[in-house]
N, C-alpha and C positions, 0 to 999 in steps of 0.2 A: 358332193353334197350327200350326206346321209339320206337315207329314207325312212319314212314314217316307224315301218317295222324296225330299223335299227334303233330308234331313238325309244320307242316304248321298251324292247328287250334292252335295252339298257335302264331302265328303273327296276328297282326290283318289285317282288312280284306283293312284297305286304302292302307298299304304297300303291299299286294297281288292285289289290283286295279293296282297300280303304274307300279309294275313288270309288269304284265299283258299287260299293255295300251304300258306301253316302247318298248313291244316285237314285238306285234302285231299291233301297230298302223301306218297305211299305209301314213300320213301325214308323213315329216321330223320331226326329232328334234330338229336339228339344222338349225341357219340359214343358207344361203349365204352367208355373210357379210365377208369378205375379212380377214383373220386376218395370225401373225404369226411375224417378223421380219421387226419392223421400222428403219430406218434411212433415217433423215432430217439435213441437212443443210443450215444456215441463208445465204443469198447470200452476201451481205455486208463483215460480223466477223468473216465468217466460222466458227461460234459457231454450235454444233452438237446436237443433239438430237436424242437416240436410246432407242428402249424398243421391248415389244413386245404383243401381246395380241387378243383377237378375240373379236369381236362383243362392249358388254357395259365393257366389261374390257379389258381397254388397257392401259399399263405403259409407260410412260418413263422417262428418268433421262438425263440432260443437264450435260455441263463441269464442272459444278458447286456443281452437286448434288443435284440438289431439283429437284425434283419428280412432273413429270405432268401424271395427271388421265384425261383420256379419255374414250369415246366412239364413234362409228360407227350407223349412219342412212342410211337404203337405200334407195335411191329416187327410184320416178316414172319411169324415163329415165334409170334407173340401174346403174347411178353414186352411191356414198358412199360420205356423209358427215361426217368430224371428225369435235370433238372438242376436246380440250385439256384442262385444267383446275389444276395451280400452285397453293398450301395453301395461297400462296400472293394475289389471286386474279384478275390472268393475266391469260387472253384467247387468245388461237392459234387456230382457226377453216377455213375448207380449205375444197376441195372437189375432187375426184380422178377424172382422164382423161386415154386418152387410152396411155402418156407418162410415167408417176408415179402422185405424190403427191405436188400439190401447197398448201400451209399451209398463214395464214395473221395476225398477230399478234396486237393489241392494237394501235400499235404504225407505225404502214402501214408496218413494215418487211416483205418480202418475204422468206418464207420456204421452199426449194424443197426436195423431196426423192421419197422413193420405200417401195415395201414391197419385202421383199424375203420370 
């Protein structure tokens, strides 16, 4: 049967950096950046928008089914800018407040929601 020190000298030495730096590194590793349970509504159609996600991956899917891919910026002020991005080519981008989530689409639509 192996021994401990066989079995560590056999990983190499960037995976024993990584572990290392993961454990003991006093920086975060994650961001800030607000993530978890969206849901947005068009003020107009009351067409809906829900997904969920943190930081550069955030999903969501409309009443329709097509899938918008997002991601999260944090400003200077410590607001959060999204954007949203549909395979068609249509952007939803919006910026949080200390209410929820204003979202503004292509076509001047207002979006509002939350994160839970």
């Amino acid at each position: 049967m192996p021994s401990l020190y066989a079995k560590v000298a056999s990983v190499p030495s960037y995976w024993l950096w990584m572990i290392y730096r993961g454990i003991f590194k006093k920086k975060r590793v994650h961001s800030k950046i607000p993530g978890g349970f969206f849901s947005f509504e068009e003020e107009a159609t009351t067409t809906r928008l829900y997904g969920f996600g943190h930081g550069d991956h955030l999903r969501l899917r409309d009443e329709f089914g097509n899938i918008w891919r997002g991601s999260a910026e944090k400003n200077a002020d410590e607001s959060v800018r999204y954007t949203f991005r549909d395979p068609n080519g249509h952007t939803i981008t919006g910026v949080t407040d200390s209410s929820g989530i204003v979202l503004r689409d292509g076509k001047g639509k207002t979006w509002r929601g939350f994160i839970d």
